[in-house]
C-alpha positions as CSV (number, residue, x, y, z in Angstrom):
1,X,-25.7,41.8,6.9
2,X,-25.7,41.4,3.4
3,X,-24.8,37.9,1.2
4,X,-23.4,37.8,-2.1
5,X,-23.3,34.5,-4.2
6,X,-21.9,32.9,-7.3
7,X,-24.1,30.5,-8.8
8,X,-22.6,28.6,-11.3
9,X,-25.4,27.0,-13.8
10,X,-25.2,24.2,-16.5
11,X,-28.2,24.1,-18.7
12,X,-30.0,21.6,-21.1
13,X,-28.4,23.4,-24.3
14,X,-31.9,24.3,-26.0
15,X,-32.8,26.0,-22.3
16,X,-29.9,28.6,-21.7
17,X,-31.6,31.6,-23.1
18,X,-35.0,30.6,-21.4
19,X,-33.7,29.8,-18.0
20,X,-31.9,33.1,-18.3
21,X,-35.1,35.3,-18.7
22,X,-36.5,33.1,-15.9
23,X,-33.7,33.4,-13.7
24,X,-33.8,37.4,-13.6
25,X,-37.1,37.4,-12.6
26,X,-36.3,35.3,-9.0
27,X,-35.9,38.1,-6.2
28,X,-32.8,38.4,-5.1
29,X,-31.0,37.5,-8.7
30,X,-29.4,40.6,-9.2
31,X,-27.7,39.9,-12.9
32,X,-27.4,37.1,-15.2
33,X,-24.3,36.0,-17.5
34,X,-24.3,33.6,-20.1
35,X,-20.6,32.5,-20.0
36,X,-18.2,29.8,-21.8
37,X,-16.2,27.2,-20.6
38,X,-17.6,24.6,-18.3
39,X,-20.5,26.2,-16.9
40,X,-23.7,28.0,-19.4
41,X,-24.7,30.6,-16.9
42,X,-23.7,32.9,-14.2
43,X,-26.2,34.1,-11.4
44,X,-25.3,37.0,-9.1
45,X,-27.5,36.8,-6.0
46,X,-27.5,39.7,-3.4
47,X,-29.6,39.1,-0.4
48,X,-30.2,40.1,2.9
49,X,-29.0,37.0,5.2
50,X,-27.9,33.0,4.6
51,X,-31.5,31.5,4.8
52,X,-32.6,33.7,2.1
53,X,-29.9,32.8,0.2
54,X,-31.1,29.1,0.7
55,X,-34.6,30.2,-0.2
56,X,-33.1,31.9,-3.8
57,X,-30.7,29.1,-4.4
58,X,-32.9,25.8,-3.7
59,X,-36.9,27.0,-4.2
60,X,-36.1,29.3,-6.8
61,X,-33.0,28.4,-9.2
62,X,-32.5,24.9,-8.9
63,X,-36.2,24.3,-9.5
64,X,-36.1,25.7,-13.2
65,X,-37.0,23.5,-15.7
66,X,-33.6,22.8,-17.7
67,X,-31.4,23.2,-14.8
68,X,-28.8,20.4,-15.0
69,X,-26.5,21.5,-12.2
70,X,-25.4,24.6,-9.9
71,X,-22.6,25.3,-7.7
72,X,-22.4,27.9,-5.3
73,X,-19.9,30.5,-4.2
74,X,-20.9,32.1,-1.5
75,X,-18.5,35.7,-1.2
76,X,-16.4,36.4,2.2
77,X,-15.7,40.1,0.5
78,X,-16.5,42.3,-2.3
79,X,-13.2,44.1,-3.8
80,X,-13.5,47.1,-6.6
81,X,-11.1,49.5,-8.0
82,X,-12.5,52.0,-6.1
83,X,-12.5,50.6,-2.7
84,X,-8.8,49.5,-3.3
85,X,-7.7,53.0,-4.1
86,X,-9.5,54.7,-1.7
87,X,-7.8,52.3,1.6
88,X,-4.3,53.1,-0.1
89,X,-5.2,56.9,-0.5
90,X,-6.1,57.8,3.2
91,X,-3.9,60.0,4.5
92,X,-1.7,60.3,1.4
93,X,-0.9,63.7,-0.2
């Protein structure tokens, strides 16, 4: 089994480009976003099972210095183009 999360990170302005770097450096942090709107960052994590998740989320990204908050989306399923066309294509000619 494999879990995919959302983490959704406000940051002490002065700290977003820091806490980036930092954050790409925890295992199981696959890719990093700064974003606008409400929140200043956006972690994809990709890891093997729930606890490790737990482990990522709570001893490793919430521990940053200039972490104000996190939320986390936790993904049920993973949808692409690809996937998509290749269900509706079976069988057709």
């Amino acid at each position: 089994m494999h879990v995919t999360a959302i983490v959704l990170i406000k940051a002490q302005t002065d700290m977003v480009t820091a806490l980036a770097r930092a954050l790409v450096e925890i295992d199981g942090v696959a890719e990093v976003f700064s974003v606008a709107g409400h929140y200043d960052l956006v972690a994809i994590v990709r890891v093997a099972d729930h606890d490790s998740l737990a482990t990522v989320v709570s001893d490793g990204i919430r521990k940053l210095p200039g972490i104000a908050g996190t939320e986390t989306l936790i993904a049920f399923r993973a949808y692409s183009r690809g996937e998509l066309e290749a269900a509706y294509s079976i069988g057709l000619s």
